[in-house]
C-alpha positions in Angstrom: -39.5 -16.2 50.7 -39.2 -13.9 47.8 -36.3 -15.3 46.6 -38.2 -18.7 46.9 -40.6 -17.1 44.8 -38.5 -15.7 42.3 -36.6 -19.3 41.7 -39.9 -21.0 41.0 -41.4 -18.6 38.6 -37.9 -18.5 37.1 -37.5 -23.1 37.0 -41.3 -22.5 35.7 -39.9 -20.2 32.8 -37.8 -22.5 32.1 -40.4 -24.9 30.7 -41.0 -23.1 28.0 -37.3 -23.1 26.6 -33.9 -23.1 28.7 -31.2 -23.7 26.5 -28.0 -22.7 28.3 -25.7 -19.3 27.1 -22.4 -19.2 28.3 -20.9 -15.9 29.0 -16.9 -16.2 29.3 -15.2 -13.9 30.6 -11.4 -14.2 29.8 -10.1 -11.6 32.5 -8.9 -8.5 31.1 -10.3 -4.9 31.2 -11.8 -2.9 28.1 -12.4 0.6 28.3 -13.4 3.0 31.4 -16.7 3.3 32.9 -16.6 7.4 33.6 -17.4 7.9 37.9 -20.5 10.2 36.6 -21.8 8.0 33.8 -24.6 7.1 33.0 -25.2 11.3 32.8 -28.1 13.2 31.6 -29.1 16.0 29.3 -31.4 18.7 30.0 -33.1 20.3 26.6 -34.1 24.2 25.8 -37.2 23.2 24.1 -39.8 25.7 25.5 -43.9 24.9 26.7 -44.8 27.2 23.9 -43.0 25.7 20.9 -44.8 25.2 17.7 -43.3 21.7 17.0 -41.7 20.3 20.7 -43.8 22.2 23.3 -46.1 19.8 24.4 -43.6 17.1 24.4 -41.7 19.2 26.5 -43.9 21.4 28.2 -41.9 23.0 31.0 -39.3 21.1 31.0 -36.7 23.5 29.2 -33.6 24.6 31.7 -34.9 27.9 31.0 -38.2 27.2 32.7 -37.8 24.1 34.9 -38.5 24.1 37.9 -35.4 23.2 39.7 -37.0 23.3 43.3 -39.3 20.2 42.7 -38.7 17.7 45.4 -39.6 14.4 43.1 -36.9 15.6 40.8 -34.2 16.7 43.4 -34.4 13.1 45.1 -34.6 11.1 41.7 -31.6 13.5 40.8 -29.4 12.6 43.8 -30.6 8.7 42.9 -28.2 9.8 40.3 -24.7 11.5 41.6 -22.3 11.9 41.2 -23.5 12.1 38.2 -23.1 14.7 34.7 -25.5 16.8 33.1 -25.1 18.3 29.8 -27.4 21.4 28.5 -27.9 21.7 25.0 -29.7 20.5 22.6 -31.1 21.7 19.0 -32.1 25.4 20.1 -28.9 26.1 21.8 -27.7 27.7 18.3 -30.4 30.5 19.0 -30.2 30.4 22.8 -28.3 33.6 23.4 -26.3 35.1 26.4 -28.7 38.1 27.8 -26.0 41.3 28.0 -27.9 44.2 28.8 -31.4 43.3 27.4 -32.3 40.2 25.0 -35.8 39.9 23.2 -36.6 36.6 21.5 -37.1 36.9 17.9 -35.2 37.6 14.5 -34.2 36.0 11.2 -30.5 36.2 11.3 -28.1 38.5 9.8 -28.3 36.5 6.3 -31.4 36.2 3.4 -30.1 33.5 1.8 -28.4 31.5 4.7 -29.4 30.3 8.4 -27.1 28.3 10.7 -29.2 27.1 13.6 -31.6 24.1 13.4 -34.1 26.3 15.3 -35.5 29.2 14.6 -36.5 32.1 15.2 -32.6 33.6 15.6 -33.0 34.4 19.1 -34.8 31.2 20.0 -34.5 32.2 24.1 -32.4 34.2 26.5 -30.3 32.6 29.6 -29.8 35.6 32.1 -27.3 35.9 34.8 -29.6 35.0 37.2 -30.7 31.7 35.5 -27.5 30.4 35.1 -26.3 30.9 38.5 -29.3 29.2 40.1 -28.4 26.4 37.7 -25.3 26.0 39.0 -26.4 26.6 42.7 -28.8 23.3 41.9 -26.4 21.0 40.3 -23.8 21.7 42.9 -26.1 21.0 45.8 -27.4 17.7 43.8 -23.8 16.5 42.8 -23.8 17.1 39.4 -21.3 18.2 37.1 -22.3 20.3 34.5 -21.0 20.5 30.6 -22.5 23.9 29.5 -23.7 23.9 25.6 -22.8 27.5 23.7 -23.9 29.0 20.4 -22.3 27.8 17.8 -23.6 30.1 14.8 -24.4 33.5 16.5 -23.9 36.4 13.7 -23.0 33.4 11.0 -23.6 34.4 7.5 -22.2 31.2 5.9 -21.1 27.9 6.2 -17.6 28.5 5.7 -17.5 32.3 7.6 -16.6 33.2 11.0 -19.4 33.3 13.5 -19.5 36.7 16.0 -17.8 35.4 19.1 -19.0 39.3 21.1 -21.7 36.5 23.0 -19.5 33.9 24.0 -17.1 36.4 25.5 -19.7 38.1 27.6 -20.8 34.7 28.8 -17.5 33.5 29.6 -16.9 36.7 31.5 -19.9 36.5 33.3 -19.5 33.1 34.1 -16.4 33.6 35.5 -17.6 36.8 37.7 -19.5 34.0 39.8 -16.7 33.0 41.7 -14.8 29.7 41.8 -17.0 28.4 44.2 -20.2 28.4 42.1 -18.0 27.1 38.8 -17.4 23.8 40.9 -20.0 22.2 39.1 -19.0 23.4 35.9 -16.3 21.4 33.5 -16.5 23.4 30.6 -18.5 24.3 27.3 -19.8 22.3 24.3 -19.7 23.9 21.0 -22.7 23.8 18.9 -25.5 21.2 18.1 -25.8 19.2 15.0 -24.9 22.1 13.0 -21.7 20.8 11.2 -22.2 19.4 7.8 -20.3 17.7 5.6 -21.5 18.9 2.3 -20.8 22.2 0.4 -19.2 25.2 1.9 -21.8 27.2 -0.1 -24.6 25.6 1.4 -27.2 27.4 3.3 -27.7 26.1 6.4 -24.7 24.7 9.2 -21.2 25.0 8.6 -18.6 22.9 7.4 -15.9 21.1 9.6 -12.8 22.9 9.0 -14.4 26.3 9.4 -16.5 24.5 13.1 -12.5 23.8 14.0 -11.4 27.0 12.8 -13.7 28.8 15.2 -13.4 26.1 18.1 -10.0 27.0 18.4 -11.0 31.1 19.3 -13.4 29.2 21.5 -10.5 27.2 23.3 -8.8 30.6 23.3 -11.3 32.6 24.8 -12.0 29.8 27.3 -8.2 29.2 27.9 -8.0 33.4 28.8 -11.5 33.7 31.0 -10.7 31.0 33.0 -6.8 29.5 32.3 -5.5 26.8 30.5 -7.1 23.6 31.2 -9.5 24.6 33.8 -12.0 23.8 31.5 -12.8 21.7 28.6 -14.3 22.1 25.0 -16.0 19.3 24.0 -18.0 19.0 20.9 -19.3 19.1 17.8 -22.3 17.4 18.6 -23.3 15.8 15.9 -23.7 12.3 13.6 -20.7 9.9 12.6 -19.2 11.4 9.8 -19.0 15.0 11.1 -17.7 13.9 14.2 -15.2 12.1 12.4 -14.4 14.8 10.2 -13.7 17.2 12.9 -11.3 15.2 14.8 -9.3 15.0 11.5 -9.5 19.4 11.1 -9.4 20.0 14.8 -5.8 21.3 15.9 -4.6 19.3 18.6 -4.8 20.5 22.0 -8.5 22.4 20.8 -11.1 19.7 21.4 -11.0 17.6 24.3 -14.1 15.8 24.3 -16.0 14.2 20.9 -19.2 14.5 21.5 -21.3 12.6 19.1 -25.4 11.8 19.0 -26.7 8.8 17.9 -30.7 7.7 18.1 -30.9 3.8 16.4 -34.9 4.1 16.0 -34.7 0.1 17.3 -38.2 -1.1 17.4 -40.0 -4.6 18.5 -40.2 -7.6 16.8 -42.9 -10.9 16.4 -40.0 -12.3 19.1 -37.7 -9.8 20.8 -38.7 -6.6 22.8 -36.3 -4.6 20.4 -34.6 -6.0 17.8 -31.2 -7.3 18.6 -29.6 -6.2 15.3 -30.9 -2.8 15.3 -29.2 -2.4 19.0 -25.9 -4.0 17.6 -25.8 -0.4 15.3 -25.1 1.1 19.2 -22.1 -0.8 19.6 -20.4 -0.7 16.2 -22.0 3.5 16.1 -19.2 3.4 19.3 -16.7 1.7 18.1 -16.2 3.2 14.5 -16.0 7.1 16.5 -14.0 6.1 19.0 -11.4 4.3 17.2 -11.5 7.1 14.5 -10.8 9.8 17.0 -8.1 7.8 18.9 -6.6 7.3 15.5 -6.4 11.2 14.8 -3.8 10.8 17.9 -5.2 14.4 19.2 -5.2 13.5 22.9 -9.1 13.6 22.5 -11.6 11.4 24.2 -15.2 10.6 23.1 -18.2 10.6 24.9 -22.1 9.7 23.8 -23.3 13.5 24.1 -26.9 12.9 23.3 -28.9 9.4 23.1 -32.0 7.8 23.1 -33.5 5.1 20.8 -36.0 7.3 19.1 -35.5 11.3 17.6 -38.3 13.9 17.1 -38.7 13.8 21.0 -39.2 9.8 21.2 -42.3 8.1 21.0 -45.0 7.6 23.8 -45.7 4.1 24.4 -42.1 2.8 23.4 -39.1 5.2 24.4 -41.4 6.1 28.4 -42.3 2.7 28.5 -40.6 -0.8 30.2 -39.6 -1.7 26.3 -37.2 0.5 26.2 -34.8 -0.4 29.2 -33.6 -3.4 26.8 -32.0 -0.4 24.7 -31.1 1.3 27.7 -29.0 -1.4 29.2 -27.5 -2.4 25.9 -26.4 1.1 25.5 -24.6 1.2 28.9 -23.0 -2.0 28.6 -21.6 -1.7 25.1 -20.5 2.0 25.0 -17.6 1.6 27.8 -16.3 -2.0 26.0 -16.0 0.3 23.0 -13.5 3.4 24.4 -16.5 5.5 24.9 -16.9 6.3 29.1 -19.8 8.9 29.4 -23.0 8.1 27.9 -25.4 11.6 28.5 -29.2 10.1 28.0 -31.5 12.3 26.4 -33.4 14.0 28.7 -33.8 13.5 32.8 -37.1 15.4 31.9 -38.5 16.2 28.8 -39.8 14.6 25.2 -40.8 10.8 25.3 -37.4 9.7 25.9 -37.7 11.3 29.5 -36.3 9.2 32.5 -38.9 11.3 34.4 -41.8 12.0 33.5 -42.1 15.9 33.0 -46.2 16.4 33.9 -45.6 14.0 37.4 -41.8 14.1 37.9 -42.1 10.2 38.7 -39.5 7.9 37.1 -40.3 5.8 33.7 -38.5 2.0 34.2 -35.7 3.4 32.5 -34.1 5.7 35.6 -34.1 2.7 37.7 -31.6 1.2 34.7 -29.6 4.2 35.1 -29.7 4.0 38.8 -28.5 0.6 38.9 -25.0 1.0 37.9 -25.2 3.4 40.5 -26.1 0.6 42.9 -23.5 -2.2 41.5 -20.4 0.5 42.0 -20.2 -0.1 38.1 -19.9 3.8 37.5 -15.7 4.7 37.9 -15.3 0.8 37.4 -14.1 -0.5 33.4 -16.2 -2.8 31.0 -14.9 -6.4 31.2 -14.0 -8.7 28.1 -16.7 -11.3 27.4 -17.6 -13.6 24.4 -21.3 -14.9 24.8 -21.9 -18.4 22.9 -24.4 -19.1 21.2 -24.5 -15.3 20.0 -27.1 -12.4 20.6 -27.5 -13.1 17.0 -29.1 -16.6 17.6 -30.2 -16.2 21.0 -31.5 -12.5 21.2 -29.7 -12.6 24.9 -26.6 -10.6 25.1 -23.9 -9.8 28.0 -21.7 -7.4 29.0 -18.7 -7.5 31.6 -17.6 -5.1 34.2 -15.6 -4.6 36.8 -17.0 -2.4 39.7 -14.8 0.1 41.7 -14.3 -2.5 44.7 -12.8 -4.7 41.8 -15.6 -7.2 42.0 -16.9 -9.2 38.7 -20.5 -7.7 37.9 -22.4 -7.9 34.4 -26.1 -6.9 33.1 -27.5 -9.9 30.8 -30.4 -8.5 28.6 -32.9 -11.1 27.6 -34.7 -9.3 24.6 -36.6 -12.8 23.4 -40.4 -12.3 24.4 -40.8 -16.3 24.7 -37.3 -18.1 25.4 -35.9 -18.2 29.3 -32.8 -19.6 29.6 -29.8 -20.9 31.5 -27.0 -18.5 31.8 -23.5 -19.4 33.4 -21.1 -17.1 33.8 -17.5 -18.7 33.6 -13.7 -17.5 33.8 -12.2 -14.5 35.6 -13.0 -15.5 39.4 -16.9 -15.6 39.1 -18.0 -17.2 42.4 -20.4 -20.2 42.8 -22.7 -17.5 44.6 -23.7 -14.3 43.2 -26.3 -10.8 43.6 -28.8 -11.1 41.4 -30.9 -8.0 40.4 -34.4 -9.6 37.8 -35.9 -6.7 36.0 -39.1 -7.3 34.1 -42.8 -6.4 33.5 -46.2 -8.0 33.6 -46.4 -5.8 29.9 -43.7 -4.3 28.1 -45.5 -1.8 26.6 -46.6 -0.1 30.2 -44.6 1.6 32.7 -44.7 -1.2 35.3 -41.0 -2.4 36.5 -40.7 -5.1 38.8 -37.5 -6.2 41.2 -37.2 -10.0 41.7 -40.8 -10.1 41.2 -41.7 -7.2 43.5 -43.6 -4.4 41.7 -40.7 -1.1 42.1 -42.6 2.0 42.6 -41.5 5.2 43.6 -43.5 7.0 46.3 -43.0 10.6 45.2 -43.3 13.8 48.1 -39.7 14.4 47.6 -38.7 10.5 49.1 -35.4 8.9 48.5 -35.1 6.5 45.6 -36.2 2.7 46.9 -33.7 0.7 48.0 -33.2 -2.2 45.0 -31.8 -4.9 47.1 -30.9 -8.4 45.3 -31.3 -11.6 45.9 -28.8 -14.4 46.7 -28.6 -16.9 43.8 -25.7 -19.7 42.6 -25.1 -19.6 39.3 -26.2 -20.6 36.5 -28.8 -18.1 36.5 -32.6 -18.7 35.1 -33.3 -15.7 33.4 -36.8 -15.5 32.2 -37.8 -14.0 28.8 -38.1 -9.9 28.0 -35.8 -9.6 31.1 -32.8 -7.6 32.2 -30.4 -9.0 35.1 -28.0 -7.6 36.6 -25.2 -9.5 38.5 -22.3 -9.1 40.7 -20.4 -11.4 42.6 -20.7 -11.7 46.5 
C-alpha cells in the first residue's frame, strides 16, 4: 500500500512538469568511497564562550557528555565510522602536564598564532582523553586526533615549542595499544597557515607549517614507530593546502586535510542553488588533483565541511534544506579523488547532525546514515553524464558502486516546482530497482519523510529506524525538492 501511495503522489507530481533526465552511466569506477566515510567532527568550542558558546553549548569534547544514550545509538547509526577533533581552538587547546590553567596572551606583543584566544583556550587531561578513546572504541569509531599547531610561536616564520606535543604523544602512548585502537593519528593545526607575509602577525607561513610538521612526523614516528600513525593536515582553505603539499617533504604528510564551507543558499526555484553547490565539486577537484600532482604519496580528505561558517545558520544548515547540500557533497567528493568527507559537527553549532539541547537527529544524519544503509561506504563513485545538465534542470546524479558491487546512485532534485522522469541507463542497471524518496511537507523545518512516511527518531537511547525502500521499475518519478536514493535489486 505505501508504495501504491508513493507512485500516485509521485504520477500526480508529474502533472506539474516531468520532462525526462537521463543519467548514463558508462561503467567504469572513479575514485574511492573511504569504509568510514561519511565521518564527523567534534569541536572544542566551550558553553561559556563569548562568541560560540550558545551555539555550542556543551557540546565541546571537553565537556560532552559521552554517556548520553540518544547520542551513543545515533553514533553507532554511524560506524564504522571516523571522527575528527579539532577545530578553531585546538591552537590554544593545550596538553595538561602537571597542572594547566586556562588563560594567557602568548609569549609575543606584537604576534599571535591561534585563531582563538585566550593562549590557553582549554586543557585536555589524561583522564579526558582516555575516556574519549574508551567511547569511540566501544562505538566503532576511529579517531583522527587534532594537535597544537602554534604553542610557544612567536612568528610566522619561527619554530613553535614542540615540549607539549611530546608529553602528549608520550602520554598517549602510556595507554596501551589496546586503547590507541581507535586512534589513526594526529592533525596538525587549524586554519592557521597563511599565505601572505612571513612578517605578519598572526598564523604561519607554509614552508615554516612543513618545516615543523616534519619534527611532528618525527616525534610521532619515535612515540609510536614508523607508520603506526598518520599526520594529516594543515587544515585549512585551497591555496594553503595547495601550498603545503608543494613545501611538505615527502613521506611527512599523509593526509590533506582541507575545509571548505560554500555559503549555498535558496533560490525563487531551487532549495539551494545548483551553481553555488557545483563550487563543492570543482573545490574537490582542484585540491585533489593539485596534491596528486605534487607526487608525495599523499591523499586528501574533506577535513571540515558544512554549507555555512560562523557555526551555520538556524533555520537553513539544522533544517531539511540543507540535505540537498549534504548529498551533493557525498556524491561529488569521492568522483573527485577525495574518499573521507568529516561533516562539521555530530553535535554542536547549526550545522549539527544532532541537535546539541535534545540529542535528536536534524534530516541531515539520516543522509549520512543512508550510505550507511546502501553499502555505499568502502564502495567507489561511478562515472555518470546527466543530460539535460544540473545546470538546466537543477536535478543532478551521482554513481556508485556499493561493496557487494551492485549499481546504486543518489539523484538530488533541488527544483521547488519541476518533478521529473529520471532513467538510469548503461552499466547493468536492472529494469527493477530500491528506491529510497526523501522529502518534506516544508523545507525550511526539520520534518524528513521516507517514501512518504514521516521518519522520526524515538529517542531513550533506541536504535536508529529502519529506512526500508520501496520496489520500483525504472524510470523513476522523482517529485520536486527531493533526494532519492537508488540501488539495484
Amino acid at each position: 500500500m505505501r508504495t501504491l501511495i508513493l507512485i500516485t503522489l509521485l504520477a500526480s507530481a508529474c502533472h506539474v512538469h516531468c520532462a525526462t533526465v537521463t543519467a548514463d552511466f558508462p561503467g567504469h569506477t572513479l575514485g574511492a568511497f573511504h569504509p568510514r566515510s561519511p565521518g564527523i567532527t567534534f569541536d572544542f568550542w566551550l558553553h561559556n564562550d563569548t562568541k560560540y558558546g550558545e551555539k555550542w553549548g556543551n557540546a565541546s569534547i571537553l565537556t560532552l557528555n559521552l554517556h548520553d544514550p540518544n547520542l551513543n545509538a545515533l553514533m553507532k547509526g554511524l560506524a564504522p565510522g571516523m571522527i575528527r577533533i579539532g577545530g578553531s581552538p585546538v591552537d590554544s587547546v593545550v596538553y595538561d602536564v602537571g597542572g594547566c590553567t586556562p588563560g594567557g596572551s602568548g609569549p609575543s606583543s606584537t604576534y599571535y598564532c591561534s585563531q582563538v584566544q585566550p593562549y590557553v583556550y582549554g586543557c585536555l587531561t589524561k583522564e579526558r582523553w582516555t575516556d574519549v578513546l574508551t567511547w569511540a572504541k566501544e562505538l566503532g569509531m576511529q579517531i583522527l586526533m587534532g594537535i597544537n599547531a602554534c604553542y610557544g610561536r612567536t612568528g610566522a616564520d619561527e619554530p613553535m615549542d614542540f615540549s607539549n606535543i611530546k608529553a602528549f604523544m608520550e602520554a598517549t602512548k602510556s595507554l596501551g595499544d589496546s586503547l590507541l585502537e581507535p586512534l589513526i593519528g594526529f592533525e596538525f593545526g587549524n586554519e592557521v597557515t597563511r599565505t601572505g607575509s612571513p612578517t605578519a602577525n598572526y598564523g604561519m607561513i607554509p614552508s615554516r607549517w612543513a618545516k615543523d610538521a616534519a619534527v611532528v612526523k618525527q616525534i610521532i614516528d619515535a612515540t609510536f614507530g614508523s607508520g603506526r600513525m598518520v599526520l594529516a593536515g594543515p587544515a585549512d582553505n585551497t591555496g594553503a593546502v595547495t601550498m603545503v603539499g608543494y613545501y611538505v617533504q615527502p613521506g611527512v604528510l599523509d593526509i590533506a586535510t582541507y575545509h571548505q564551507y560554500p555559503e549555498c543558499e535558496g533560490t525563487s526555484t531551487n532549495a539551494l542553488s545548483p551553481s553555488c553547490l557545483q563550487q563543492v565539486t570543482d573545490t574537490a577537484n582542484v585540491i585533489a588533483t593539485n596534491i596528486t600532482g605534487a607526487k608525495k604519496g599523499i591523499i586528501t580528505w574533506a577535513g571540515e565541511t558544512a554549507d555555512h561558517v560562523e557555526g551555520g545558520i538556524p533555520g537553513l544548515n539544522d533544517v531539511f534544506q540543507d540535505v540537498f547540500y549534504y548529498a551533493w557533497q557525498l556524491g561529488a567528493l569521492p568522483a573527485n579523488n577525495v574518499p573521507m568527507a568529516l561533516r562539521q559537527c555530530m553535535v554542536g553549532g547549526d550545522y549539527e547532525l544532532v541537535d546539541r539541547n535534545t540529542f535528536l537527529p536534524n534530516p541531515d544524519y539520516f543522509i549520512a546514515a543512508m550510505f550507511k544503509v546502501m553499502n555505499v561506504s568502502g564502495g567507489a563513485a561511478q562515472a555518470v553524464t546527466v543530460s539535460p545538465p544540473v545546470s538546466t534542470t537543477g536535478l543532478q546524479v551521482f554513481g556508485f558502486v556499493t561493496t557487494a558491487k551492485e549499481n546504486a546512485a543518489v539523484i538530488i532534485n533541488t527544483g521547488l516546482q519541476d518533478a521529473y522522469t529520471v532513467s538510469l541507463e548503461g552499466a547493468g542497471w536492472k529494469p527493477s530497482v530500491s528506491a529510497w524518496h526523501f522529502t518534506s511537507p516544508n523545507i525550511t523545518s526539520k520534518a524528513i519523510h521516507l517514501n512518504n512516511m514521516p521518519l522520526v527518531y524515538p529517542g531513550n537511547g533506541a536504535p536508529v529506524p529502519a529506512m526500508n525502500p520501496v520496489t520500483q521499475t525504472t524510470p523513476l518519478a522523482v517529485a520536486p525538492a527531493s533526494v532519492v536514493f537508488v540501488k539495484n535489486l
